[in-house]
C-alpha positions in Angstrom: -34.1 -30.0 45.3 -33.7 -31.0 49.1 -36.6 -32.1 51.6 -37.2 -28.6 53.3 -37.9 -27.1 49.5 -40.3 -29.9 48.7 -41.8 -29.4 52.0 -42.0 -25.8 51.1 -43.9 -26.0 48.2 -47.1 -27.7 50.0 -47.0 -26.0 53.3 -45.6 -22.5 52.4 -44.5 -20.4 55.0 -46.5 -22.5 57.9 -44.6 -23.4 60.4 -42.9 -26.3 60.4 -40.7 -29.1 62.9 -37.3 -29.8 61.6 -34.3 -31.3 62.7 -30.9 -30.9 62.1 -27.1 -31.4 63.2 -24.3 -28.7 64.6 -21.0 -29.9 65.1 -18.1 -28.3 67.4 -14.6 -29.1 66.5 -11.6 -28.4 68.3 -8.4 -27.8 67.0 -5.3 -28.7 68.8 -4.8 -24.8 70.3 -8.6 -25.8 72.1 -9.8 -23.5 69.9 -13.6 -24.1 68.0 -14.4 -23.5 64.8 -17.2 -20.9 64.1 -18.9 -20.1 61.0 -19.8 -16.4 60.3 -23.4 -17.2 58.8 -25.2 -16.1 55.1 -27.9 -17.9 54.5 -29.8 -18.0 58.0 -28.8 -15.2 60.7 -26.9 -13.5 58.3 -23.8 -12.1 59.4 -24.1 -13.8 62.5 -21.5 -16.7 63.9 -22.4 -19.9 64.5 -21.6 -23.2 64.4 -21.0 -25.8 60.9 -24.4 -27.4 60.4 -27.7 -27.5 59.3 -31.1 -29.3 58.6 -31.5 -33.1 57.8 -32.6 -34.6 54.9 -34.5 -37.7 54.2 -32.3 -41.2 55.0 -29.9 -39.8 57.2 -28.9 -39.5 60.7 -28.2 -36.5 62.9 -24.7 -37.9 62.9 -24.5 -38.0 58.9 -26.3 -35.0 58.9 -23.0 -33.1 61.2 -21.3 -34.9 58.9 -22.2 -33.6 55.7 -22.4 -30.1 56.7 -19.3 -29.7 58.1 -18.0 -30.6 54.9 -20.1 -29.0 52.7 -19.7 -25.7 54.4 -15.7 -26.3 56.0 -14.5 -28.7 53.6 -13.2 -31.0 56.4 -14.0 -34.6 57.7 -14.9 -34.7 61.1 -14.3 -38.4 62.9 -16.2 -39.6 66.1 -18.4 -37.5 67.2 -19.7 -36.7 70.7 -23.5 -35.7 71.7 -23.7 -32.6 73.8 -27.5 -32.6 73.7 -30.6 -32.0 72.3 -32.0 -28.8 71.9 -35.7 -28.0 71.4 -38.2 -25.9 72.3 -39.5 -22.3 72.1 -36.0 -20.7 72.1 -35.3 -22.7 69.1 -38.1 -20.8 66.7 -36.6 -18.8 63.5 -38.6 -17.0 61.1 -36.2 -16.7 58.3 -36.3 -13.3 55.8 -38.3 -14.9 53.2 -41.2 -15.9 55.8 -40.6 -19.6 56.7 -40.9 -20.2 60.2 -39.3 -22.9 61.5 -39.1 -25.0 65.3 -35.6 -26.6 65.0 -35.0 -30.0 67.1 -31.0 -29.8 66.9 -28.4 -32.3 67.5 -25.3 -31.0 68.9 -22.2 -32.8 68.6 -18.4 -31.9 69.6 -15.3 -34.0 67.9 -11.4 -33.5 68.2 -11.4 -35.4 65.2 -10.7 -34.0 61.7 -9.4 -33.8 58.1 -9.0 -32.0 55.3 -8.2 -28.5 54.4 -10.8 -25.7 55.6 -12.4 -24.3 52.9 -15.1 -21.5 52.6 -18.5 -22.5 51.0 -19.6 -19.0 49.5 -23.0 -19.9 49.0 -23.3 -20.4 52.9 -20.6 -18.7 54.8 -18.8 -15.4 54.9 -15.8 -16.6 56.9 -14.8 -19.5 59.1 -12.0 -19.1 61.8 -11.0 -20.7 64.9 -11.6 -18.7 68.4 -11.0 -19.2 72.1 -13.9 -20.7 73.2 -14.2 -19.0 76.6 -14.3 -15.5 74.3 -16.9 -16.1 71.9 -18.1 -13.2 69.4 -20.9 -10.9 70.5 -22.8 -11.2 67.1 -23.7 -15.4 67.7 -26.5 -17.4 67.1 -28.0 -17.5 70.2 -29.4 -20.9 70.5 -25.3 -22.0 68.9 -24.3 -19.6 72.3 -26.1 -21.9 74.4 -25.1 -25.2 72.8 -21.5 -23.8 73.4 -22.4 -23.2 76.9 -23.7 -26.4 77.4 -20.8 -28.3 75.7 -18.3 -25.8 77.9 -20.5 -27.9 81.3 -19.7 -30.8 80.3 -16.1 -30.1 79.2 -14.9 -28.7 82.2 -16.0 -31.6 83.7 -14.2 -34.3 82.6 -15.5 -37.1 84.1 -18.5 -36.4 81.7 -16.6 -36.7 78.2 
């Protein structure tokens, strides 16, 4: 049972604030990694991450989704920014609604060998990040886009 579940069972479908962690890592091509999505926004790319549970960090939080869903270890990681607000609503197939407060991180940094996590991804591959899919998450779109400011600017990394 996670927090969101528990949280679930007293408020129902109400909507609720919660927060949660994305990470983009990039490979030594320059390339991001991008997660074709099956639980939320299903079929939909994105970016490795998800919701927070109780005693961690929005770092941890990265963290541990990355590797639940990639397999891989990410090292340092680098905010991009916070993202909030009415563009980040989601009503989600089975009725939940949702206002997500999301960290987003980058990282160069990583280990392990990529892996699929059936129960929450379809595929995971490494693109150009200039040429992003036309099926993404848009508020993951706009992180990118935000990250992409700040990284052809390198007097801001």
């Amino acid at each position: 049972m996670n927090y969101v579940e528990d949280l679930r069972k007293i408020v129902g479908h109400r909507p609720l604030i919660l927060v949660g962690a994305v990470a983009i890592i990039i490979d030594d091509r320059n390339k991001i990694l991008l997660q074709k999505r099956k639980t939320t926004s299903y079929g939909m790319w994105g970016l490795p991450g998800g919701l927070m549970e109780l005693g961690e960090s929005t770092e941890d939080t990265a963290r541990r989704e990355v590797y639940e869903e990639a397999g891989l270890t990410i090292g340092k990681l680098h905010l991009i920014d916070i993202f909030s607000g009415p563009d980040n609503f989601l009503k989600v197939s089975n009725g939940d609604e949702f206002y997500s407060v999301t960290a987003a991180y980058y990282t160069f940094e990583k280990e392990g060998e990529m892996r699929v996590d059936e129960s929450e991804s379809l595929e995971l591959k490494y693109t150009d990040m200039y040429h992003l899919p036309d099926n993404m998450v848009k508020s993951h779109k706009r992180m990118i886009d935000k990250f992409l400011e700040v990284y052809s600017n390198p007097d801001k990394i």
